[in-house]
C-alpha positions in Angstrom: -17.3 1.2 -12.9 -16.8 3.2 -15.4 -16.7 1.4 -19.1 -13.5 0.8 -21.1 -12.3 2.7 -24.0 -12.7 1.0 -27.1 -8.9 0.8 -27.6 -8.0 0.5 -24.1 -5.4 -2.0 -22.8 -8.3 -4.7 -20.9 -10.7 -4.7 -24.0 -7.6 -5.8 -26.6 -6.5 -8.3 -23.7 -10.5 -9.3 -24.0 -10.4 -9.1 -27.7 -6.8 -10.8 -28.4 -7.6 -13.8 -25.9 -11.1 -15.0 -27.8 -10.5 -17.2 -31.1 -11.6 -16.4 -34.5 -14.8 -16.5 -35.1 -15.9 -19.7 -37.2 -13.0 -21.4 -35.2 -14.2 -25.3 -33.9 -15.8 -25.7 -30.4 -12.9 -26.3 -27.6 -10.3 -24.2 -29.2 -7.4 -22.7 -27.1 -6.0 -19.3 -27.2 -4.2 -17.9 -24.4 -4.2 -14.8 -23.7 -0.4 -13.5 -24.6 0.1 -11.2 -21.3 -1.1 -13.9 -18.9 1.3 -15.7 -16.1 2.8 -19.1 -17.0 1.1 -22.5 -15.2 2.6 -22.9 -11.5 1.3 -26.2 -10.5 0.7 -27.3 -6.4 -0.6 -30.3 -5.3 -1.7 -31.4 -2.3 -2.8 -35.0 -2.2 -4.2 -36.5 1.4 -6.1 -39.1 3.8 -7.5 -38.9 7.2 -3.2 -40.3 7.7 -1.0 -38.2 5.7 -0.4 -35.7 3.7 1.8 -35.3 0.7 2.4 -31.4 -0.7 5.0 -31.1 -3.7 5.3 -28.3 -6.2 5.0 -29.9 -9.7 7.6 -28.7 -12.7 6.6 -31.8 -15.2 3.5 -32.5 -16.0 4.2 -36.3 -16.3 4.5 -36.5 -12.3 0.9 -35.6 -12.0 0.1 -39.2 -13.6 1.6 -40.6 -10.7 0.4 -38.3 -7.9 -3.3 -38.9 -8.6 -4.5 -42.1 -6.8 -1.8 -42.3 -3.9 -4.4 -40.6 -1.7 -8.0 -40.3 -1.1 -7.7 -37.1 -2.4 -6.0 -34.7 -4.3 -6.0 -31.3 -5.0 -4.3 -29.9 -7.9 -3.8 -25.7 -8.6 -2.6 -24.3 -11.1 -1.8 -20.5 -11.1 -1.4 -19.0 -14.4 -3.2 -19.2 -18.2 -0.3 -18.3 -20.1 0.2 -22.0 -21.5 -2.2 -23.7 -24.1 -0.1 -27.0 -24.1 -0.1 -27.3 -20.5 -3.3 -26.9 -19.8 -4.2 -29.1 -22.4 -1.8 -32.1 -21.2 -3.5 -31.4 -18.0 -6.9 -31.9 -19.5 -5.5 -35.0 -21.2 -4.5 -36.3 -18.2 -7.9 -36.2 -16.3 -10.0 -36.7 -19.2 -11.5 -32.9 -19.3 -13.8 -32.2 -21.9 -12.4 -29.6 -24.5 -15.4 -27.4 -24.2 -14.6 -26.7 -20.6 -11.0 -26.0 -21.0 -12.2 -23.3 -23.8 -13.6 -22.2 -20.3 -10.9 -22.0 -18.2 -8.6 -19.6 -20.8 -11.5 -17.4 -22.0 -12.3 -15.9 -18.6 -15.3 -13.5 -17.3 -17.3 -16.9 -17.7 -20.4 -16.4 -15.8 -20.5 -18.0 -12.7 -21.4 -21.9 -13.6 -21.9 -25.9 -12.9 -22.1 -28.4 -16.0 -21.6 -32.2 -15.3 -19.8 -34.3 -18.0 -20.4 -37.8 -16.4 -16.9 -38.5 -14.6 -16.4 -35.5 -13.7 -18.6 -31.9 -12.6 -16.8 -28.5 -14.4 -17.8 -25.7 -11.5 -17.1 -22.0 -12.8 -16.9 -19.4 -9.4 -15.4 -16.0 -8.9 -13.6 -14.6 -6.1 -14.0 -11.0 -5.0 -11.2 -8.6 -3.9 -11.2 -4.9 -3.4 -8.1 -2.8 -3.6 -8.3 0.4 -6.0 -11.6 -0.8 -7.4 -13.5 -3.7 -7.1 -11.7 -6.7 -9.2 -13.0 -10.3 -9.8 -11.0 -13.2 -10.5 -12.4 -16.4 -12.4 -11.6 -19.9 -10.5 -12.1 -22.7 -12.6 -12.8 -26.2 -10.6 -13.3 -29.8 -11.5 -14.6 -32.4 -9.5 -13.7 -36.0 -10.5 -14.3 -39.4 -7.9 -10.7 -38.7 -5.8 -9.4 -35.3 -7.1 -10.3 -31.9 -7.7 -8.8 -29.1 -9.6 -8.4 -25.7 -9.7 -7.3 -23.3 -12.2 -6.8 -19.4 -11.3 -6.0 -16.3 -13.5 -2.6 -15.6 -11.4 -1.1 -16.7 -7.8 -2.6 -15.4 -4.9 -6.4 -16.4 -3.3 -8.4 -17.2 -0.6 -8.2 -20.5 -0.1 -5.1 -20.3 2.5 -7.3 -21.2 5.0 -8.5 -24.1 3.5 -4.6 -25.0 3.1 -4.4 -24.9 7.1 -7.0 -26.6 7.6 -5.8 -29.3 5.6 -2.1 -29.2 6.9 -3.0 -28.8 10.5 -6.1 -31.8 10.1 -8.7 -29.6 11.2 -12.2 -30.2 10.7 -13.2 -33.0 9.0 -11.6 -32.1 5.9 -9.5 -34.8 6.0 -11.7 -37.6 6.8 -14.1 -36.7 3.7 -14.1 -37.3 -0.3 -13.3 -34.7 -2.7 -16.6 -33.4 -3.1 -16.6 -32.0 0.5 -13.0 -30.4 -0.6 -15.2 -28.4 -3.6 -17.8 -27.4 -1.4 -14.9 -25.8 1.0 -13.1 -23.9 -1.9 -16.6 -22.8 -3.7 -17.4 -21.5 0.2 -13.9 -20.1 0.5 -15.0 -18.2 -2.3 -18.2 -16.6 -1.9 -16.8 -15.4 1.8 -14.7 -13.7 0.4 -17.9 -11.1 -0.9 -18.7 -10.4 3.1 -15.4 -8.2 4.2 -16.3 -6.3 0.6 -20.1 -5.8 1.6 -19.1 -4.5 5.0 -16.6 -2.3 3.3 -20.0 -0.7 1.1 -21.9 -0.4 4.0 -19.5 1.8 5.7 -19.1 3.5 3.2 -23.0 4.1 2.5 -23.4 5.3 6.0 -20.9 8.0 5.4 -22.0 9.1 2.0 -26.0 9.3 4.0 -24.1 11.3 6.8 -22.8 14.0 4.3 -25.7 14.3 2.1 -27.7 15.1 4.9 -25.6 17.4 6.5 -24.4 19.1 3.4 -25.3 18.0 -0.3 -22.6 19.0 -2.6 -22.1 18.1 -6.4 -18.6 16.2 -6.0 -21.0 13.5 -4.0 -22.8 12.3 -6.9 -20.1 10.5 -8.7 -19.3 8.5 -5.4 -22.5 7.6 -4.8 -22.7 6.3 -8.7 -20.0 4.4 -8.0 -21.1 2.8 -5.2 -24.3 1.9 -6.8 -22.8 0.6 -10.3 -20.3 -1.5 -7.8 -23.2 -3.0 -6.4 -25.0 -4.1 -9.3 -21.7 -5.9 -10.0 -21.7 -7.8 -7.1 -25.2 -8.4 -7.8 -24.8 -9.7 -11.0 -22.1 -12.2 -9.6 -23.2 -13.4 -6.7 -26.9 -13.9 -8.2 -24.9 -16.5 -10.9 -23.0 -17.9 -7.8 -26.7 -18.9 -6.0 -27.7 -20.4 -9.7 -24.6 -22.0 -9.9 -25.0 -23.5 -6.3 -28.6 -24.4 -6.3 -27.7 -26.3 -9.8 -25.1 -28.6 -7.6 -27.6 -29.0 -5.1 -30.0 -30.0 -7.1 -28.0 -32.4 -9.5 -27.7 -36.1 -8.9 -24.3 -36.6 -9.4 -22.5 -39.5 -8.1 -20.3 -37.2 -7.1 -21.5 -35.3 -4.7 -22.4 -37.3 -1.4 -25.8 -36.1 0.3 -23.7 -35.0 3.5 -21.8 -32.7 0.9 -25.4 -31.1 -0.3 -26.5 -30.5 3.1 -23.0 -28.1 3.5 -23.9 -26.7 0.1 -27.3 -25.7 1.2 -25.6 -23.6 3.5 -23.6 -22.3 1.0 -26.8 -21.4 -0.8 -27.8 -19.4 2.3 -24.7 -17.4 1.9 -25.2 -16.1 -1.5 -29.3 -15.1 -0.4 -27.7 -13.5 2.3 -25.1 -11.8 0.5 -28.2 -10.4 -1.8 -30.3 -9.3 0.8 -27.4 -7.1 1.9 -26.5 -5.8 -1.5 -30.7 -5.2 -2.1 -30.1 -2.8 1.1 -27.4 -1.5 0.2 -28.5 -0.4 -3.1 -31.6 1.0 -1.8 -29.9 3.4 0.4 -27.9 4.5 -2.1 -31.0 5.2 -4.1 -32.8 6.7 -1.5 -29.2 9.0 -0.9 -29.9 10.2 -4.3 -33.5 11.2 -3.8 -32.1 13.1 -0.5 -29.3 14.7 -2.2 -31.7 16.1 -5.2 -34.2 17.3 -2.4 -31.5 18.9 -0.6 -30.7 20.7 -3.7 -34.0 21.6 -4.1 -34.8 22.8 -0.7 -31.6 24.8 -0.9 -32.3 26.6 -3.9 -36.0 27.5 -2.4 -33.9 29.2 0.8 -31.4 31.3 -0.9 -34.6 32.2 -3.5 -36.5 33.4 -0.5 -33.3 35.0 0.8 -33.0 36.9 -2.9 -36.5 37.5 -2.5 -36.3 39.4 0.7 -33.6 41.6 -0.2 -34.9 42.4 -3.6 -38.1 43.1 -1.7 -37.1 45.6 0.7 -34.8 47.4 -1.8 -37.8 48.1 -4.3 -39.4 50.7 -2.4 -36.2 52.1 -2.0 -35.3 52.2 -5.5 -38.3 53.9 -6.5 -38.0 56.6 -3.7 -34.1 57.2 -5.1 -35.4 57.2 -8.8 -38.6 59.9 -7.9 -36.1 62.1 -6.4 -33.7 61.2 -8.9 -35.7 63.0 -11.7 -34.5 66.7 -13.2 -37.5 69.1 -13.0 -37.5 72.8 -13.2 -38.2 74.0 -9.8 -38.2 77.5 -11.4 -40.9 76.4 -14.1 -43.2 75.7 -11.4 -43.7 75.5 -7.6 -45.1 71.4 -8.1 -41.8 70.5 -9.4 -40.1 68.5 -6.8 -40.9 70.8 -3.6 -38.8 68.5 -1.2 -35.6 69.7 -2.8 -35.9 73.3 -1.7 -36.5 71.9 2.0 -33.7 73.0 4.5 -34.2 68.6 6.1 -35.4 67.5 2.6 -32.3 65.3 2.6 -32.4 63.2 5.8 -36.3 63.3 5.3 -35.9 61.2 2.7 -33.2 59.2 3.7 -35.7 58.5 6.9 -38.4 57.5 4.4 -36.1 55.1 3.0 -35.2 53.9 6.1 -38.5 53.7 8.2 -40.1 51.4 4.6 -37.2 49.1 4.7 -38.0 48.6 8.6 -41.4 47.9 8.0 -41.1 45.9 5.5 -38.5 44.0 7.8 -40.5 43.8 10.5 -43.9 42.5 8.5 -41.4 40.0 7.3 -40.9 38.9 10.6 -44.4 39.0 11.9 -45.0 36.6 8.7 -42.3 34.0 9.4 -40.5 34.4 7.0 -37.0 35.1 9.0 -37.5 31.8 10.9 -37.7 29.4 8.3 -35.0 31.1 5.6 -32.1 28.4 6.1 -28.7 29.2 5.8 -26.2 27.4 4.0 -22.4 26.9 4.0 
């Protein structure tokens, strides 16, 4: 990925988004271009299920508590005040809404008592490669989710809920989180698959043909990959911290579904540590390539250059202006009736030879040639 301009349109939406500097921990600023809070709940037992779209924010008093659990979404930063009635509402520490607005947080789990503050990242390639910060809190019968704009992977999730599949509906809120942080990281494995198609045809035409217009593709591919990397290494921190905290919030049936989730993100590594080595080693291939073709078409230049020398100097001695009338040495071969196509013979019976010594050598046999 190539790095921003100084002055370019995401770096002042970075810049105008983070509060002055000396400001007090926990304080708010919104980023001015970002969507407007759209708030769905979905709030269910092993029973029922209610689903409502909320335009007050006073209704979500009431919602919370009806049901075993509830899940609350909100799509869209673009509100300070609503976000912070929300946090208000659920008792959220300030430090983590500061979190939720300033985005390209690194992947993270902190646990303030009532309720766990889970930072993950979903993945989406259209363009380029683009990552989206999900912010999620965990309290006893709710959970809540706060994305940069609509749109995300967790429509399965919603089916499963709707249609009672799994046993989604029959568990506590924790076992909700662990399905959205899953929903999440899976959405890294279409992308890697994507890269690895993409790596075999990248090997396939550096080996068949190395060209310069290659390199920046395979650059890309590489500095894509350290992204990911970057990402999904904080996701399998961020996980293993869960896993290894003992919260009253998370049920050991919920951990034993986490570790799996854990496996994910090692597997997701090992498949990025591949991918990344084959587009090093496609490097190395493309710069021996080079190298071997240069060598070739050297020898090539080296076997014409060879076979016209001898000519060359046979053209230049009878090239040269002496008196034959000063003296019967001087050039001889010019008074010659055949002195003509004698030495157009000469000329041709050397570049022959040299030809065929050439050959008898090897040299025809391994000269390469090259589109």
């Amino acid at each position: 990925m190539a790095t921003p301009h100084p002055h370019s349109r995401s770096t002042l939406r970075k810049r105008r988004q983070r509060p002055a500097p000396g400001s007090p921990p926990g304080t708010l600023v919104a980023d001015p271009d970002a969507p407007k809070p759209v708030i769905h709940v979905m709030a269910f037992g092993p029973d029922d299920l209610e689903e409502l779209d909320i335009s007050d924010l006073d209704q979500l008093v009431g919602v919370v508590g009806r049901h075993p659990v509830t899940w609350i979404n909100i799509d869209g930063l673009g509100d300070v005040d609503a976000i912070r009635r929300i946090g208000e509402i659920f008792g959220l520490h300030n430090l983590a809404l500061e979190d939720i607005i300033h985005v390209r947080q690194r992947p993270k789990a902190e646990d303030y008592g009532d309720h766990i503050f889970i930072v993950t990242q979903m993945t989406s390639l259209t363009r380029s490669l683009e990552h989206e910060q999900v912010s999620l809190f965990l309290g006893k019968n709710f959970v809540l989710t706060f994305q940069e704009r609509s749109g995300d992977c967790f429509d399965p999730v919603r089916e499963r809920i709707r249609n009672n599949r799994g046993r989604i509906r029959q568990t506590q809120a924790d076992y909700l989180a662990y399905a959205l942080v899953d929903a999440t990281i899976d959405t890294y494995f279409p992308i890697l698959e994507h890269f690895g198609e993409v790596s075999e045809s990248l090997e396939v035409a550096v080996l068949a043909a190395p060209r310069g217009r290659l390199i920046p593709r395979i650059h890309h591919l590489k500095s894509d990959l350290l992204n990911l990397r970057r990402v999904i290494w904080a996701q399998r921190d961020m996980i293993n911290s869960v896993i290894r905290d003992f919260s009253s919030l998370i049920s050991d049936p919920t951990r034993v579904y986490l570790r799996d989730c854990y496996d994910h993100t090692i597997q997701l590594l090992d498949m990025i540590e591949t991918h990344r080595e084959i587009a090093a080693a496609m490097t190395e291939i493309y710069l021996t390539g080079i190298n071997s073709r240069t060598n070739e078409i050297m020898k090539v230049l080296t076997v014409i250059a060879t076979v016209f020398m001898p000519l060359g100097f046979i053209a230049s001695l009878y090239g040269m202006n002496f008196d034959r009338t000063a003296s019967p040495w001087n050039m001889p071969e010019l008074g010659w009736p055949y002195g003509y196509p004698l030495a157009l013979g000469l000329m041709l019976a050397v570049a022959l030879g040299l030809v065929g010594w050439f050959f008898l050598r090897g040299w025809f046999r391994e000269v390469k040639t090259y589109r």
